[in-house]
N, C-alpha and C positions, 0 to 999 in steps of 0.2 A: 504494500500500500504506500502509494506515493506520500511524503511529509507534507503534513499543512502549516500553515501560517495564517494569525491574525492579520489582515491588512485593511487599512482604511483607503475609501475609495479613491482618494487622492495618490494613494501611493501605489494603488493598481495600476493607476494613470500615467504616473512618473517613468519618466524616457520609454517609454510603451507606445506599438502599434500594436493593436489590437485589431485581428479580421478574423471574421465570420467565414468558416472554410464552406465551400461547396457541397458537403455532405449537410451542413445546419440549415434548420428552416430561416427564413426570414420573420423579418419583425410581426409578431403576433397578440400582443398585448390586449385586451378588449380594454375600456374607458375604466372598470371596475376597479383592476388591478394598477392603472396610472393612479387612479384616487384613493388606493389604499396607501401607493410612495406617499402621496401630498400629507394624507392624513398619518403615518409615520413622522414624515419628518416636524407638521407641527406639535405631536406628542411630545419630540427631545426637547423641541425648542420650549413648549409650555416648562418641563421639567429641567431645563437650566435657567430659562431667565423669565418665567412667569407667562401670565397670561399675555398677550401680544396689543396692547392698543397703547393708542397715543401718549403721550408724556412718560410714558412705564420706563422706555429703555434707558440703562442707566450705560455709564462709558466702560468703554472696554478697556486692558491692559496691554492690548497685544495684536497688532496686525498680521503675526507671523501667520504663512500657510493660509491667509483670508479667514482666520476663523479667530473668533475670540474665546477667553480661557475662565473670563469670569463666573461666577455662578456657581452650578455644580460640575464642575468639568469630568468626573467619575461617568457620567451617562453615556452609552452607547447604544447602538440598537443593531440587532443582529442581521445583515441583509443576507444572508444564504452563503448557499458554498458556490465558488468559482473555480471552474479545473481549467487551467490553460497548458497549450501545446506548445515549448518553447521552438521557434521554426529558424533562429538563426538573431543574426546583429543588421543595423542597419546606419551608415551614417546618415544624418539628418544635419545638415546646414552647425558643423563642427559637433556634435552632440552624438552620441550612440545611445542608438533603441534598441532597444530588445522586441524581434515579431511576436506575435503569439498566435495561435490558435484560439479562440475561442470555444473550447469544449463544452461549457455547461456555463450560465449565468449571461451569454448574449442578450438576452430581453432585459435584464437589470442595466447593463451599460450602458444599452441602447438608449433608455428613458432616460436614464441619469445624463445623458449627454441632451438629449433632448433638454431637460431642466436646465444645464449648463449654459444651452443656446436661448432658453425663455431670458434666462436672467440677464445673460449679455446683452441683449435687446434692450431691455429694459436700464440698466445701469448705463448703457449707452443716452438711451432720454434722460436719465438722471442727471449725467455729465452738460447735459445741452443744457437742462436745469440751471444745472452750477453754476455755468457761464453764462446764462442771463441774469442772475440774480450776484455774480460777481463775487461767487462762492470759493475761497483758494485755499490751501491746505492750515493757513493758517486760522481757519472757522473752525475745521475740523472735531470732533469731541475727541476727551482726553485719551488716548488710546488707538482712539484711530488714525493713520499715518498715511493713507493712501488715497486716494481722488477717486470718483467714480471710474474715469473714463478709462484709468490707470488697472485697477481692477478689472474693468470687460476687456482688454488687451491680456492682460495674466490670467484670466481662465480662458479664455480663447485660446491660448498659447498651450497651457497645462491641458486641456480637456479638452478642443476641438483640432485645431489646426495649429502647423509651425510654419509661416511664410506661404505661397502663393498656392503650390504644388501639391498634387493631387498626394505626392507619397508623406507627404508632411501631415495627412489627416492623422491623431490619435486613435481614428475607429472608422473599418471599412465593413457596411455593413452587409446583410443577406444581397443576392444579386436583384432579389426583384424590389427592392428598397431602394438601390444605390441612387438614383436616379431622384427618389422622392427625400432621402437626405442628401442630399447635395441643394437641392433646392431650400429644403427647409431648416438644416441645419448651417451649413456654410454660405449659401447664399441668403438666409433669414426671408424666406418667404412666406405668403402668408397660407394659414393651413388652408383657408375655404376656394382657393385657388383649385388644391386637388381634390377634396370634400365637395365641390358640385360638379368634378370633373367622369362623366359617367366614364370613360375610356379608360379613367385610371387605374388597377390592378387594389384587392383586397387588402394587401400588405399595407399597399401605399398609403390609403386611406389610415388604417390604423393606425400607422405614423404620424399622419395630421393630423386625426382624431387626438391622440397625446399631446402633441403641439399646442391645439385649439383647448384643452380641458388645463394643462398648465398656466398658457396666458392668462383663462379664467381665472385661476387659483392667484397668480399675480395684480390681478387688477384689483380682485379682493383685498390684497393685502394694502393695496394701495388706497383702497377706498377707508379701509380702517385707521391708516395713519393721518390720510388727507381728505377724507372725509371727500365732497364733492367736488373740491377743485383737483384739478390737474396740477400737474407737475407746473407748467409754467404759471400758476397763479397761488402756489402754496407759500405758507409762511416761511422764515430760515429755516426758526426752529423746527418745522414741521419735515422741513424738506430734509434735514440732517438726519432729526430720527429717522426715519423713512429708510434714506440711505443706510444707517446704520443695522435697523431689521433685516433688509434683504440681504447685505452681508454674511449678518450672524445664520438665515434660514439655510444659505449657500453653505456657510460653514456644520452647519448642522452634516447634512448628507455629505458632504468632501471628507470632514473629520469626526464625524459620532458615528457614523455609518460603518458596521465592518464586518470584512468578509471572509470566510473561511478558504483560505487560496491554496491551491493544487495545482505544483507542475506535474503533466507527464508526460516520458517520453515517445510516445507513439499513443496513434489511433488504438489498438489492439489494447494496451494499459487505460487506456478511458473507459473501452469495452467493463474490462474485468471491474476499475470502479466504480460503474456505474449499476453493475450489478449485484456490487455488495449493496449499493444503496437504494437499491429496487429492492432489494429482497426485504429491507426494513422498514418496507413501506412509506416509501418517500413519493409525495403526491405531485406524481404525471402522469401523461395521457400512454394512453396504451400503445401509441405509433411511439412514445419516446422509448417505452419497456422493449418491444421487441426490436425498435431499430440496435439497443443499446445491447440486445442480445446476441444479436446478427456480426455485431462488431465483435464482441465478446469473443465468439465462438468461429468468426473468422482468427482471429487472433491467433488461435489454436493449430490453424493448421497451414501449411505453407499451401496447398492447392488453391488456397482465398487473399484475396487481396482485403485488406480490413477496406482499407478506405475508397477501393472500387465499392463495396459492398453499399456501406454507409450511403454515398454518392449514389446509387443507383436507387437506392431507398428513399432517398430524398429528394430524388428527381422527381418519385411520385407525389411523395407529400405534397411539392411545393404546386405540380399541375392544380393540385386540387386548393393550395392555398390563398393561389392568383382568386379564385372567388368566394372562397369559405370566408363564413360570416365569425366561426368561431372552430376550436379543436374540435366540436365536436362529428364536425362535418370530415375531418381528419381519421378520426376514430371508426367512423363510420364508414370512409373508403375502405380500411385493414379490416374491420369485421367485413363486407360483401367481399372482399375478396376471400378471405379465411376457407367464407362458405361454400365460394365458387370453386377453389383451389383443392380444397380438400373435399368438398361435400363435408363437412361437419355443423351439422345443424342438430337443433333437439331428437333425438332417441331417432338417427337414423344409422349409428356406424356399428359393427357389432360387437359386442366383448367390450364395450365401451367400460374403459376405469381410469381413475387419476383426475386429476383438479380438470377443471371445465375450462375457464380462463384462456383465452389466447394465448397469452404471454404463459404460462404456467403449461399449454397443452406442447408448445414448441420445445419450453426447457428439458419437460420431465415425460412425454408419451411416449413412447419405444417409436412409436409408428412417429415420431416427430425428427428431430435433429438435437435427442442430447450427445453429449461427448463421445458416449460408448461405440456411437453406429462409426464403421467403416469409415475411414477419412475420404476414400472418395464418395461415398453413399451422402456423407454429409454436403459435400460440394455440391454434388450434383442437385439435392435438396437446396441449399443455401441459394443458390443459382438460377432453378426454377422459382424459387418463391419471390424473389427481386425484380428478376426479370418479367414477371407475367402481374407481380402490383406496378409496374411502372405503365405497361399495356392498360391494365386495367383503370388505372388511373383516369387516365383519357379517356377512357367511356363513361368512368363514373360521371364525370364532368358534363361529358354528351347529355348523359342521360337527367342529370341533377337540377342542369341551370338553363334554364327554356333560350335565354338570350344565347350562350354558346351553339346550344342545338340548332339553334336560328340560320347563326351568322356559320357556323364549323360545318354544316351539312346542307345537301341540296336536296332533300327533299322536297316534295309535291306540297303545297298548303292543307290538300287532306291530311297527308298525316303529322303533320306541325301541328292541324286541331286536333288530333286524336292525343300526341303526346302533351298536348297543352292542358288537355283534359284532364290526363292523368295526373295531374300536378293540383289538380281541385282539391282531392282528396287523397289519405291512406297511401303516400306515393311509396313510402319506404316499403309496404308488403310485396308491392310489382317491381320495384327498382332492379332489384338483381337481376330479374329474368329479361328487363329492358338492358341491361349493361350486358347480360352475357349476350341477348342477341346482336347487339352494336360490335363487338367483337367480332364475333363469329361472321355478321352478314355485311356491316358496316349500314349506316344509318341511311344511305340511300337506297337501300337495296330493296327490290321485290319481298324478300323472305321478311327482312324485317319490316316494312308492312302491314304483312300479314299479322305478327306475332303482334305488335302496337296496336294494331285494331283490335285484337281479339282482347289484350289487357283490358284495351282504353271500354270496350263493351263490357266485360267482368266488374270495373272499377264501379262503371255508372251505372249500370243496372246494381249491382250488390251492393256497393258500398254507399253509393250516392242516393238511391230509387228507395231501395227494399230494405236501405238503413241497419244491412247485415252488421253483426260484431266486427272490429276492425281487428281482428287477429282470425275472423275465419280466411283460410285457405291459406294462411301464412307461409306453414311449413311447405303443402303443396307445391308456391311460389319457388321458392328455392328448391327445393326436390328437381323440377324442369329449368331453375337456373342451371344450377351445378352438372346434370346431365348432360344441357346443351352445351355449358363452357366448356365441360371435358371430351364431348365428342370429338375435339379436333387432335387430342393426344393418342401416341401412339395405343397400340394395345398392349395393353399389360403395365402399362407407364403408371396407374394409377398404383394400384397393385405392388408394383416393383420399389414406389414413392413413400408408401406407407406398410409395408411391409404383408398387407392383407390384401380381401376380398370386399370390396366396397356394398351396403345392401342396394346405394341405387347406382348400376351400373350406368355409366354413360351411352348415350344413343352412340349408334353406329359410325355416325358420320355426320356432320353439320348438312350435307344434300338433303341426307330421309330424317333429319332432328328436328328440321322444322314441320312437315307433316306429321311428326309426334308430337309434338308443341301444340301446336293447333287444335290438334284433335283433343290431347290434354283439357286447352282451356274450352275447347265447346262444352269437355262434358261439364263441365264446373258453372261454366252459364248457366244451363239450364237445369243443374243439381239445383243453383244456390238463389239464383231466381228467374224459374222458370216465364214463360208469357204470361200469364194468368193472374203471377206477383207483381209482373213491369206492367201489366195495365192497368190490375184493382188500383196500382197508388197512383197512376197519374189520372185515373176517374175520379180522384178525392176528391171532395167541394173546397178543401184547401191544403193544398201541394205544395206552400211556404211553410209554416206554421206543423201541420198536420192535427190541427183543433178539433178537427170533426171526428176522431178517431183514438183512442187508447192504446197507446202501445206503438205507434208511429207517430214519429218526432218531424214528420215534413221533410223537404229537400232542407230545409234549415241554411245552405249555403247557397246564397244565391247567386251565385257567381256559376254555379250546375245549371240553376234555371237561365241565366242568360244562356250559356252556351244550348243548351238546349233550340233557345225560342233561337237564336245563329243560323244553328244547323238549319232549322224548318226553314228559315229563311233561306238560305243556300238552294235548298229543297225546290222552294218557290220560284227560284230564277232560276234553276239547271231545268223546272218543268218551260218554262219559256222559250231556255235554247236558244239562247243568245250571249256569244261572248262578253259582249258591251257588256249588257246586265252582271254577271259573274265578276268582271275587271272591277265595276264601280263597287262592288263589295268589300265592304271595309276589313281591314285584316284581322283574323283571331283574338290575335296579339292585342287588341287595342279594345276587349270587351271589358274591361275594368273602367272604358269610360261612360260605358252603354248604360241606362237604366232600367229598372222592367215598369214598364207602363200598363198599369188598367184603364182596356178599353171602357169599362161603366168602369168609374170611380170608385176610390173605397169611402171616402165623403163626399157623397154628391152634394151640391150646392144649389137644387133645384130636384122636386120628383119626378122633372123630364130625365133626370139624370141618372134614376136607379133603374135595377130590372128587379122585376117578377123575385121576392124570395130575396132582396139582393144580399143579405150576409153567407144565406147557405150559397151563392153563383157569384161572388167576387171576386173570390181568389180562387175561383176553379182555371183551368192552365188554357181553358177557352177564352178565356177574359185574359189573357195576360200580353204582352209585345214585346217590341224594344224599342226604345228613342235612343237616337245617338248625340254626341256632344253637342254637335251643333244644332241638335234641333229643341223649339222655342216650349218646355212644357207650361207655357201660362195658364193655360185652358183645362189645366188635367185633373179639373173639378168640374168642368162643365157637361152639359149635356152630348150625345155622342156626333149630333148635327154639327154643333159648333168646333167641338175637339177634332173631328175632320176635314172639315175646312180651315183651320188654322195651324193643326198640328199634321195630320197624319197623310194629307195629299202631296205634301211639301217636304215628307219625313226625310233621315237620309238614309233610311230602311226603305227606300221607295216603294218596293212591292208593297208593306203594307199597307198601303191604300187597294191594291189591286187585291188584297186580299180579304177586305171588309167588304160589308154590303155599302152600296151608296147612303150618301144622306139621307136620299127621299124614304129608304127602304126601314132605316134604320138600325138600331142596335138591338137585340131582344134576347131573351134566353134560348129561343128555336135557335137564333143565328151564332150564339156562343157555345151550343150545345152540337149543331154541325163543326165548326171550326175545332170543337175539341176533339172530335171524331178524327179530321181529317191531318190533328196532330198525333193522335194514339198511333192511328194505322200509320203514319210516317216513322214513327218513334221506334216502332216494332220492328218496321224495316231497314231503319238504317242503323237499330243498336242490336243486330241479330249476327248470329257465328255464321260459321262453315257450315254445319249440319244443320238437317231439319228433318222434320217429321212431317211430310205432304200428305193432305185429306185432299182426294181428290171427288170432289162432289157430282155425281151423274145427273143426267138432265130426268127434269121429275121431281125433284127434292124440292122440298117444302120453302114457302116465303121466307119461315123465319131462319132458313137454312141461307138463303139467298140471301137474309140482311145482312146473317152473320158472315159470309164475303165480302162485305163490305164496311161495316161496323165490329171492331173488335170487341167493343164493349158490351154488346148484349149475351142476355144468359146464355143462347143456343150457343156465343160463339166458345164462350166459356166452357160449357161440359167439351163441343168435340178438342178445344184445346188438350184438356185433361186427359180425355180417353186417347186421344193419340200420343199425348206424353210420357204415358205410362204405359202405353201398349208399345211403344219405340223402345224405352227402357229395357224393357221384359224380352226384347226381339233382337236388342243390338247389345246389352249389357251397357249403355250409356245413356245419359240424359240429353237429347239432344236440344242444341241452344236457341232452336226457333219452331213452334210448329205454323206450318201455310195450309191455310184453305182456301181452292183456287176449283175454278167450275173444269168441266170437263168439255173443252175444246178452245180454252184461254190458251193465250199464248207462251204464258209460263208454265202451263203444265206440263211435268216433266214425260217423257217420250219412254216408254216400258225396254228395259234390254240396253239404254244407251248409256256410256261411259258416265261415272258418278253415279248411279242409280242404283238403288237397293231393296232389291222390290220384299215387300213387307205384308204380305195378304193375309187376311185374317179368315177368309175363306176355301175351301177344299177345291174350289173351282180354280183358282190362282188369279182372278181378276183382283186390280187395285182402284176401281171406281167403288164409289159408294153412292148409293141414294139416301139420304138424310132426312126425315120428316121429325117436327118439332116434339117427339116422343109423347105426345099426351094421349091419353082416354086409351091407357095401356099398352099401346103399339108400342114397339120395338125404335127405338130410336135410329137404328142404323140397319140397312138393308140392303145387300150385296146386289148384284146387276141382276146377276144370274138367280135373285128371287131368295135367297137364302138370308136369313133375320141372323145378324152381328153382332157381339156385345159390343166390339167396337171398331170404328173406321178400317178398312182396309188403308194400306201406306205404302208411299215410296218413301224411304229415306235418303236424300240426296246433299250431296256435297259441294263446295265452292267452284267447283267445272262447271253446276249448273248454277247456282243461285247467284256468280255472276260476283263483282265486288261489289 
């Protein structure tokens, strides 16, 4: 174990280049942990020199070091341990530096330099102060001996920069920083430059975010000693105190501040200490646990490069830190990858024993990378797991952050909305199987596609519609991640990796893993919510809320019901068939600005205004629209004559006017109760899978059979859904994720014998027509062609060759 030393942060400083090596994340700090430094350093300072306001400061003994000795000078505060990598000497303009490594404590030097650059700014205004008000060393209080302006030159010198040159910085930081300190620390820029700058990277931000939350903490100070005036209009005395606080607060962190300091000689010696102090439970993120293991346990053997390792470990981090809002987003890459990599998810591996833990499954599973395995078995593991989180990385990213997915792939704007979709709700349960497909297919591809649609239907229907548990199908999720991700390794790779037999083996190949995938999620559609589920709730009399019902909480996020009322809109202009129409269609991406408008009002302001019943028909999804930004909703109390000529003719939803009845005709419950019709049956169609369960209706069948071809929501259409759902089940061993009732000589109806067809007859004859009569006054509900009474529909079960995208 390397020697520690107490050192105060000034003397870490002292003839020191300190850089952040290429295997270290970049500046990561969230606002919390900058306000917990601020609120440290004014703790010591309360407990050397009292509480902190006006007239209080008394003079100091001692300019040495910028810090004064008065008070209690026994107070320290402990700032953590820092390991550094001595990398060699450096002249600096006659002076020799020592380089270093920054191994552990770069986000403490980083802020503390940020503080460094608050203050010089500041002591820099103080100086201009000085010299208006004709302030010279000899005002100075007793003790003190240096000028302001004197002072922001000597910690400039000690703590930021020596002369012009870049190599004279005291600290060079993560690479995706470097850029946002240099502006903001060397060239004193201001933070809200890069804080409203969307283009800027996550890091960077962070770094300004610190900047902007320090200045804060200064002008505070400022305001306590000078109350409302500014520097250029304060007292002497006011102005000297002042001076003298921000001093002492500097001197506080430069000399009460100290740090537990660790040379060592190599990456591989950082490894091993970082895992003594992992094992005692020292609080970091799990990407720091196993990168630090990875180092570790390269260390150990010459076929590993420690600090390739490191490096290629942190390549991925940092893909994902360009936009993570926090570690936890970091954490969250290493577990989907874990589960991709390994298949290790809840109670699926066999013989399963030993700590669960990531970090613990790698140190100590046989089937892992402890010490014992073979040095090359270890390499070869160390190697694939690096290698394939750096790959993975980049999809996570794909898959995570809609603006990437946007701008990094060319996808069609269908499936921009389907993945945009997915991002409404429950994303983390689909994320893996969205990341292994992006992988495996790459994000413009056919296959993936397919696999997006079938999520983005899964998500909305179950999670978003039928308001399933947000952990059902979880495991499932990942069970068809981890297969498809490993489809693309050799055979026996997995096996060879972990030393077993895996319980879910990998599809064959990435070609036939997506027609397993696919088929996967149909059955799960219509396991988890069948048609019968995705139309009873969008019939509700209100499908925000879900008020009219017990036990269903409504769509609740209305951000689902915009995309909804979108798509129907999309719907409306592709039935048109007209490019124009589709072009002027506002992008996905931009439905956060849309609002949902009721066509009758939910306060009408006139009884021209209401309909028939209007609380139970207000917020039924018949009654509901979109306005977009631009459009004027002043009217959206008024009667439906006026709200159409003022709002909805002119909309920039344009169809919607094409899609109301006229003024003269009016607005009524007939006309909201067709419209929600002609949303169901859209709904059905365009949130439906691969598979179906086709009723094909024979001529002869009953009216109410024939509404129910047309209206999903009546009772008839209701049972044949069921009987076919269940009679597909029992026939195919799966649920399939749509059933179709379509007459018999429609143009959709599927063709007996042709490719994708599965013929399903429930009769001895082998016919797949049905004649359907409204089953009452005891007759048979269902009746085969050939005259034979059915308990239920004859079927073709057909696949996406027919049902088309």
């Amino acid at each position: 174990m390397p020697k520690a030393d107490q050192k105060t942060v000034s003397q870490v400083f002292s003839d020191a280049k300190l850089q952040v090596p290429l295997y270290q994340r970049s500046y990561a700090w969230e606002p919390q942990q900058v306000e917990d430094l601020l609120n440290d350093i004014d703790y010591v300072y309360r407990r050397r020199y009292g509480s902190p306001n006006a007239r209080s400061v008394t003079t100091a003994s001692s300019d040495a070091d910028s810090n004064d000795t008065n008070g209690n000078s026994d107070v320290y505060h402990y700032f953590g341990t820092l390991v550094l990598n001595a990398r060699g000497k450096q002249d600096m303009m006659g002076s020799e530096w020592t380089v270093y490594d920054i191994i552990d404590g770069q986000q403490r030097l980083t802020t503390t330099n940020v503080f460094i650059a608050c203050i010089v700014e500041e002591l820099e205004a103080i100086a201009d102060a000085f010299d208006a008000a004709g302030l010279g060393k000899e005002d100075l209080p007793e003790g003190v001996v240096r000028l302001p302006g004197y002072l922001a030159t000597n910690y400039t010198e000690n703590y930021l920069k020596l002369g012009d040159r870049k190599e004279g910085r005291h600290l060079e930081p993560g690479e995706l920083t470097e850029a946002a300190y240099a502006e903001l620390i060397i060239d004193q820029g201001e933070p809200q430059t890069i804080l409203d700058d969307d283009e800027r990277l996550v890091p960077e931000k962070k770094l300004a975010r610190a900047k902007e939350i320090i200045q804060k903490w200064i002008r505070e100070k400022r305001e306590l000693f000078l109350g409302d005036e500014d520097l250029g209009q304060a007292t002497e005395a006011d102005l000297l105190e002042y001076y003298t606080a921000i001093k002492r607060y500097t001197g506080v962190l430069t000399s009460q501040f100290k740090l537990t300091s660790q040379e060592v000689e190599s990456t591989d010696e950082a490894g091993r200490l970082f895992e003594a102090v992992n094992d005692r439970g020292r609080d970091i993120t799990l990407a720091d646990k196993v990168k630090s293991y990875l180092i570790y346990v390269s260390g150990e053997f010459d076929t590993l490069d420690s600090e390739a390792v490191a490096r290629r470990f942190n390549d991925a981090v940092e893909t994902v830190a360009q936009y993570a809002t926090d570690d936890d987003d970091i954490d969250q890459l290493v577990q989907f990858h874990w589960e991709l990599f390994t298949g290790e998810y809840k109670k699926v591996r066999k013989n399963r024993s030993g700590p669960t833990p990531i970090h613990r499954r790698i140190k100590e599973s046989p089937r892992h990378i402890p010490l014992e395995r073979d040095p090359e078995e270890v390499a070869t593991w160390v190697n694939n797991y690096v290698d394939t989180l750096s790959s993975v990385s980049k999809s996570y990213v794909q898959a995570n952050y809609l603006d990437v997915f946007n701008r990094q792939t060319d996808v069609s704007p269908q499936v921009q909305a389907r993945v945009k979709s997915l991002h409404n709700i429950n994303f983390s349960n689909i994320a893996p199987l969205i990341i292994a497909a992006i992988e495996r297919y790459d994000a413009d591809s056919p296959e993936f596609a397919r696999i997006a649609t079938l999520c983005e239907v899964y998500s909305f229907r179950v999670y978003q519609v039928a308001k399933r548990s947000q952990r059902t199908a979880r495991r499932e999720f990942k069970e068809a991640a981890h297969r498809l991700y490993a489809s693309e390794f050799e055979d026996g790779f997995v096996e060879d990796l972990f030393g077993e037999a895996v319980v879910d083996p990998p599809y064959e190949n990435p070609a036939v893993a997506v027609d397993e995938v696919t088929a996967y999620l149909d059955n799960y559609i219509g396991r988890h919510c069948p048609d019968n589920d995705f139309v009873e709730y969008l019939t509700r009399s209100d499908i925000i809320q879900g008020s009219d019902t017990r036990g269903w909480p409504g769509f609740c996020n209305k951000g689902a019901i915009r995309f909804l009322l979108f798509e129907y809109e999309k719907h409306l202009r592709q039935e048109k068939n007209t490019d124009t129409s589709l072009k002027m269609l506002p992008s996905v991406m931009d439905l956060d600005e849309f609002t949902i408008e009721h066509i009758a009002p939910r306060t009408p302001e006139t009884s021209a205004a209401e309909l028939e019943n209007h609380e139970e028909n207000v917020n039924r999804l018949g009654n509901l629209a979109l306005l977009g930004p631009k459009d004027n909703p002043s009217a959206s109390n008024d009667d439906y004559a006026t709200k159409y000529e003022e709002i909805y003719q002119d909309a920039q939803m344009e169809i919607l006017g094409d899609d109301l009845p006229a003024p003269a005709v009016g607005w009524d419950v007939d006309a909201l109760d067709a419209r929600a019709r002609d949303i169901v049956a859209f709904a059905l169609e365009h949130w439906s899978g691969e598979s179906a369960a086709v009723v094909t209706m024979a001529q002869g069948s009953s009216d109410a059979a024939e509404e129910a071809a047309t209206d999903p929501r009546t009772d008839t259409a209701f049972t044949i859904r069921d009987d076919a759902q269940r009679t597909y089940a029992e026939d195919v061993d799966a649920d399939p994720s749509r059933v179709k009732l379509v007459r018999q000589g429609d143009a959709d109806m599927p063709s007996s014998g042709a490719d994708g067809v599965t013929e399903l007859p429930q009769c001895s004859c082998g016919a797949l027509y049905t004649r359907i009569s409204d089953g009452e006054d005891d007759t048979e509900m269902y009746e085969c062609v050939c005259g034979s009474s059915l308990e239920a529909p004859n079927l073709a079960g057909i696949t996406r060759s027919i049902l088309g995208d």
